[in-house]
C-alpha positions as a printed NumPy array, in Angstrom:
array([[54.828, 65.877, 37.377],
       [53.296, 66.939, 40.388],
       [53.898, 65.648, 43.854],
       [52.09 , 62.7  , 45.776],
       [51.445, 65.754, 48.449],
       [49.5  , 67.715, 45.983],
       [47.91 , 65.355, 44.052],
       [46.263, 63.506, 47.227],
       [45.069, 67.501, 48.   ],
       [43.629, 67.4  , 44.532],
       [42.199, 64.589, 45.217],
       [40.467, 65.98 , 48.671],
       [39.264, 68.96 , 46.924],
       [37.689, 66.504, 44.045],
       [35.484, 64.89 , 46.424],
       [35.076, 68.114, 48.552],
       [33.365, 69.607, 45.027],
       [31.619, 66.477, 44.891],
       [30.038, 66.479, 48.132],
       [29.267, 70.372, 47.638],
       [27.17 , 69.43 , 44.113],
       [25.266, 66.604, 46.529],
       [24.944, 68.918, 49.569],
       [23.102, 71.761, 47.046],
       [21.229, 69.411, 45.809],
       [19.86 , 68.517, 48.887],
       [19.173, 72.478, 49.576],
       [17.608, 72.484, 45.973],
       [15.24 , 69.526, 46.843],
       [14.249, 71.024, 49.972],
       [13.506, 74.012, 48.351],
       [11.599, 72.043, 45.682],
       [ 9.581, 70.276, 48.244],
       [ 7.937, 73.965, 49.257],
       [ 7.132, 74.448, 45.764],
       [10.037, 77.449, 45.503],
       [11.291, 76.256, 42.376],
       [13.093, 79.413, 41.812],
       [15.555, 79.23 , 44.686],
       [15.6  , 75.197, 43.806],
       [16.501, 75.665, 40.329],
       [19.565, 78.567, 41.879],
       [20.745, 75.448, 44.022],
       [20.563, 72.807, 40.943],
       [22.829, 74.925, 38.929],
       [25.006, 76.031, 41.813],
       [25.112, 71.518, 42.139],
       [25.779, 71.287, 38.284],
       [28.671, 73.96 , 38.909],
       [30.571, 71.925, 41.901],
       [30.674, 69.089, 39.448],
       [32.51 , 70.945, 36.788],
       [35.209, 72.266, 39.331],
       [35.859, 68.67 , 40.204],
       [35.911, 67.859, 36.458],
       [38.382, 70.5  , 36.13 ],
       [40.674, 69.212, 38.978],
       [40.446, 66.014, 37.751],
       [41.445, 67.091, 34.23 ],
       [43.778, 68.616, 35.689],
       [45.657, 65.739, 37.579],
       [45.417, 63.57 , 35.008],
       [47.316, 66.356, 32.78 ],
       [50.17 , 66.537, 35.173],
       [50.496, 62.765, 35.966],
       [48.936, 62.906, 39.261],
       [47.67 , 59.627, 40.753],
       [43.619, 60.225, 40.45 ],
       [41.549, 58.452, 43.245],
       [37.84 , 58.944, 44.123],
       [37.305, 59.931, 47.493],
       [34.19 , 58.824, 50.104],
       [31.509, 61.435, 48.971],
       [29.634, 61.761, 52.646],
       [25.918, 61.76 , 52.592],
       [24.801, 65.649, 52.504],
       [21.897, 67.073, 55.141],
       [18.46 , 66.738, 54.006],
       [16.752, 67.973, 56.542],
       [17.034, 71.985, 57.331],
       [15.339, 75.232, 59.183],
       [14.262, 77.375, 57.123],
       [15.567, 78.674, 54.009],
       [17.533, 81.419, 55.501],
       [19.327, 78.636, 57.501],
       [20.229, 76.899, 54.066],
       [21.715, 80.154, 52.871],
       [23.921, 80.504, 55.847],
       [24.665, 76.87 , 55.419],
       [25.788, 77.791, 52.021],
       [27.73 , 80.434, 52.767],
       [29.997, 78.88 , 55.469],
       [30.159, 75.477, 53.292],
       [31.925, 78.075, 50.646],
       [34.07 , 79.63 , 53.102],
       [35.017, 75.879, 53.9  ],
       [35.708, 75.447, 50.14 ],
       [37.993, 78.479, 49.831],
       [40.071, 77.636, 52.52 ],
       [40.801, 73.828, 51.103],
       [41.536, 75.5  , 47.866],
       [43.792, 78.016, 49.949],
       [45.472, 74.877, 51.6  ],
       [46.781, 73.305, 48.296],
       [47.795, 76.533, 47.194],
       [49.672, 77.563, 49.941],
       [51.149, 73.492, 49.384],
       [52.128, 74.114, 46.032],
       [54.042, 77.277, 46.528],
       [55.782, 75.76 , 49.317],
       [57.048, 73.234, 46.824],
       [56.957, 75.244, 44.012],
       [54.907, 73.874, 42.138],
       [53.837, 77.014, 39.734],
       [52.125, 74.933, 37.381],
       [49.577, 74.091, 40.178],
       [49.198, 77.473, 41.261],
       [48.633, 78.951, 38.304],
       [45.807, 76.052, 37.788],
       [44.142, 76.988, 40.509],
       [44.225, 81.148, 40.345],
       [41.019, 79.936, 38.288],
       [39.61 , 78.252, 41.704],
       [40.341, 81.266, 43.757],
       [38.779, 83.891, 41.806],
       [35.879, 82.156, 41.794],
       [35.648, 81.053, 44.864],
       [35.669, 85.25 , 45.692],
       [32.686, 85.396, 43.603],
       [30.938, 82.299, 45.027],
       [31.448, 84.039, 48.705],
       [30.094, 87.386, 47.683],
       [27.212, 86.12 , 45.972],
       [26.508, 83.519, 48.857],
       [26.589, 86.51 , 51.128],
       [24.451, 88.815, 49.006],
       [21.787, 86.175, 49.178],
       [21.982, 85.292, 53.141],
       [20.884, 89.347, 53.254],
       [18.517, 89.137, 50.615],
       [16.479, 85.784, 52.428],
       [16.735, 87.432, 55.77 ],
       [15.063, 90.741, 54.015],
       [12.315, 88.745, 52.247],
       [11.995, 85.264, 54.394],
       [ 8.677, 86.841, 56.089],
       [ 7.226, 88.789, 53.742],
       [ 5.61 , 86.539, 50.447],
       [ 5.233, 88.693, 47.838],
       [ 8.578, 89.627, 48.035],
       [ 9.768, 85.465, 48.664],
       [ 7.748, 85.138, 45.286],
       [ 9.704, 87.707, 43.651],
       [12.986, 86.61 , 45.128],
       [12.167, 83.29 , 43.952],
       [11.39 , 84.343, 40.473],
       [14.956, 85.957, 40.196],
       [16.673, 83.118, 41.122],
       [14.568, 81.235, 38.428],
       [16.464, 82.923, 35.51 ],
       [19.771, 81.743, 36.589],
       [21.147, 79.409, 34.024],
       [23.92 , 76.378, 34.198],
       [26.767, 77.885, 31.756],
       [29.867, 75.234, 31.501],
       [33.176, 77.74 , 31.724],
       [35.58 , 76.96 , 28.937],
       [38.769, 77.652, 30.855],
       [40.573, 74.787, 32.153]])
Protein backbone atom coordinates (compact mmCIF):
# COMPACT_ATOMS: atom_id res chain seq x y z
CA UNK A 1 0.00 0.00 0.00
CA UNK A 2 1.56 3.12 -0.61
CA UNK A 3 1.53 6.17 1.56
CA UNK A 4 -1.03 9.19 1.59
CA UNK A 5 2.47 11.27 1.00
CA UNK A 6 3.14 9.55 -2.21
CA UNK A 7 0.02 8.95 -3.54
CA UNK A 8 -1.10 12.81 -3.27
CA UNK A 9 2.58 13.26 -5.32
CA UNK A 10 1.14 10.82 -7.78
CA UNK A 11 -1.57 12.56 -7.90
CA UNK A 12 0.38 16.09 -8.64
CA UNK A 13 2.37 14.50 -11.27
CA UNK A 14 -1.12 13.08 -12.89
CA UNK A 15 -2.38 16.43 -13.47
CA UNK A 16 1.17 17.89 -14.10
CA UNK A 17 1.13 15.22 -17.33
CA UNK A 18 -2.20 16.42 -17.91
CA UNK A 19 -1.57 19.96 -18.15
CA UNK A 20 1.74 19.13 -20.25
CA UNK A 21 -0.65 17.08 -23.04
CA UNK A 22 -2.96 20.55 -22.96
CA UNK A 23 0.03 22.95 -22.90
CA UNK A 24 1.52 20.97 -26.32
CA UNK A 25 -1.44 21.11 -27.65
CA UNK A 26 -1.64 24.59 -27.48
CA UNK A 27 2.10 24.75 -29.10
CA UNK A 28 0.69 22.23 -31.76
CA UNK A 29 -2.31 24.55 -32.59
CA UNK A 30 -0.20 27.47 -32.82
CA UNK A 31 1.94 25.79 -35.00
CA UNK A 32 -1.11 24.61 -37.00
CA UNK A 33 -2.42 28.06 -37.30
CA UNK A 34 0.96 28.97 -39.56
CA UNK A 35 0.19 26.13 -41.66
CA UNK A 36 3.53 24.11 -40.16
CA UNK A 37 1.76 21.03 -39.79
CA UNK A 38 4.91 19.17 -39.41
CA UNK A 39 6.13 20.70 -36.16
CA UNK A 40 2.13 20.66 -35.15
CA UNK A 41 1.72 17.11 -35.75
CA UNK A 42 5.54 16.63 -33.43
CA UNK A 43 3.54 18.61 -30.64
CA UNK A 44 0.12 16.45 -31.05
CA UNK A 45 1.97 13.31 -30.45
CA UNK A 46 4.34 14.73 -27.86
CA UNK A 47 0.26 15.82 -26.22
CA UNK A 48 -0.96 12.16 -26.93
CA UNK A 49 2.33 10.99 -25.01
CA UNK A 50 1.75 13.21 -21.63
CA UNK A 51 -1.60 11.52 -21.51
CA UNK A 52 -0.28 8.03 -21.44
CA UNK A 53 2.29 8.89 -18.58
CA UNK A 54 -0.65 10.06 -16.55
CA UNK A 55 -2.51 6.87 -17.58
CA UNK A 56 0.38 5.04 -16.37
CA UNK A 57 0.53 6.82 -12.93
CA UNK A 58 -2.86 6.43 -12.55
CA UNK A 59 -2.70 2.68 -13.27
CA UNK A 60 -0.34 2.70 -11.18
CA UNK A 61 -2.05 4.11 -7.94
CA UNK A 62 -4.88 2.34 -8.38
CA UNK A 63 -2.55 -0.96 -8.39
CA UNK A 64 -1.05 -0.09 -5.09
CA UNK A 65 -4.25 1.17 -3.32
CA UNK A 66 -3.47 4.73 -3.56
CA UNK A 67 -6.34 7.20 -3.10
CA UNK A 68 -6.75 8.55 -6.96
CA UNK A 69 -8.01 12.23 -7.22
CA UNK A 70 -8.09 14.50 -10.32
CA UNK A 71 -6.28 17.53 -9.91
CA UNK A 72 -7.20 21.37 -11.37
CA UNK A 73 -5.69 21.02 -14.96
CA UNK A 74 -4.69 25.01 -15.40
CA UNK A 75 -5.51 26.55 -18.69
CA UNK A 76 -2.16 26.22 -20.94
CA UNK A 77 -0.67 29.53 -23.00
CA UNK A 78 -2.06 30.05 -26.32
CA UNK A 79 -0.53 32.79 -27.31
CA UNK A 80 3.50 32.62 -28.06
CA UNK A 81 6.71 34.38 -29.93
CA UNK A 82 7.85 32.61 -32.29
CA UNK A 83 8.41 29.06 -32.66
CA UNK A 84 11.83 29.03 -31.28
CA UNK A 85 10.23 30.55 -28.11
CA UNK A 86 7.78 27.45 -27.98
CA UNK A 87 10.77 25.16 -28.14
CA UNK A 88 12.46 26.79 -25.25
CA UNK A 89 9.11 26.77 -23.59
CA UNK A 90 9.19 23.11 -24.11
CA UNK A 91 12.29 22.45 -22.98
CA UNK A 92 12.15 24.17 -19.53
CA UNK A 93 8.37 22.80 -19.08
CA UNK A 94 10.37 19.23 -19.29
CA UNK A 95 13.01 20.20 -17.03
CA UNK A 96 9.97 21.20 -14.72
CA UNK A 97 8.59 17.66 -15.31
CA UNK A 98 11.81 15.85 -14.38
CA UNK A 99 12.28 17.50 -11.33
CA UNK A 100 8.47 16.64 -9.98
CA UNK A 101 9.22 13.15 -11.02
CA UNK A 102 12.67 13.57 -9.09
CA UNK A 103 10.60 14.90 -6.03
CA UNK A 104 8.44 11.71 -5.55
CA UNK A 105 11.33 9.70 -6.08
CA UNK A 106 13.51 11.14 -3.78
CA UNK A 107 9.88 10.78 -1.39
CA UNK A 108 9.66 7.28 -1.92
CA UNK A 109 13.17 6.31 -1.07
CA UNK A 110 12.97 8.32 1.94
CA UNK A 111 10.14 6.05 2.97
CA UNK A 112 11.15 3.22 1.25
CA UNK A 113 8.87 2.69 -0.78
CA UNK A 114 10.84 0.43 -3.58
CA UNK A 115 7.84 -0.53 -5.26
CA UNK A 116 7.34 3.19 -6.23
CA UNK A 117 10.73 3.67 -7.26
CA UNK A 118 11.09 1.02 -9.28
CA UNK A 119 7.63 2.31 -11.02
CA UNK A 120 8.96 5.25 -11.81
CA UNK A 121 12.80 4.30 -13.12
CA UNK A 122 10.36 4.07 -16.29
CA UNK A 123 9.52 8.00 -15.77
CA UNK A 124 13.09 8.95 -15.36
CA UNK A 125 14.61 7.40 -18.26
CA UNK A 126 12.37 8.94 -20.26
CA UNK A 127 12.21 11.97 -19.02
CA UNK A 128 16.36 11.91 -20.05
CA UNK A 129 15.23 11.30 -23.46
CA UNK A 130 12.40 13.88 -23.50
CA UNK A 131 15.23 16.60 -22.30
CA UNK A 132 17.74 15.65 -24.92
CA UNK A 133 15.43 15.59 -27.66
CA UNK A 134 13.73 18.93 -26.42
CA UNK A 135 17.20 20.35 -26.50
CA UNK A 136 18.25 18.95 -29.86
CA UNK A 137 15.27 20.73 -31.30
CA UNK A 138 15.68 24.32 -29.44
CA UNK A 139 19.25 24.13 -31.66
CA UNK A 140 17.75 22.85 -34.61
CA UNK A 141 14.74 25.94 -34.69
CA UNK A 142 17.33 28.49 -33.80
CA UNK A 143 19.52 27.03 -36.95
CA UNK A 144 16.54 27.00 -39.35
CA UNK A 145 13.88 29.69 -37.76
CA UNK A 146 15.13 32.31 -40.58
CA UNK A 147 15.93 30.49 -43.31
CA UNK A 148 12.50 28.68 -45.18
CA UNK A 149 13.64 26.12 -47.13
CA UNK A 150 15.29 24.70 -44.42
CA UNK A 151 11.87 25.53 -41.82
CA UNK A 152 10.12 23.46 -44.69
CA UNK A 153 12.44 20.70 -44.37
CA UNK A 154 12.57 20.81 -40.61
CA UNK A 155 8.95 20.74 -40.70
CA UNK A 156 8.72 17.79 -42.95
CA UNK A 157 10.91 15.73 -40.43
CA UNK A 158 8.92 16.35 -37.69
CA UNK A 159 5.91 15.21 -39.90
CA UNK A 160 7.01 11.50 -39.80
CA UNK A 161 6.95 11.27 -36.14
CA UNK A 162 4.31 8.85 -35.10
CA UNK A 163 2.14 8.39 -31.63
CA UNK A 164 3.43 4.73 -30.48
CA UNK A 165 1.56 3.68 -27.00
CA UNK A 166 4.67 2.00 -24.81
CA UNK A 167 3.63 -1.35 -23.44
CA UNK A 168 5.53 -1.13 -20.18
CA UNK A 169 3.64 -0.22 -17.22
Amino acid sequence: MVSEKIAALINEQIAHEQYAAQYYLSMSAWFSAKDLDGIANYFRVQSKEELMHADKMFDYLNDVGGQIIIGEIPKPPHEFTDAIDIFEKALAHEKVVTKSIFNIVKNANDEGDFATTSFLQWFINEQVEEEASASQLVTKIKMVSDNPSALYLFDQELAQRVFTPDATP
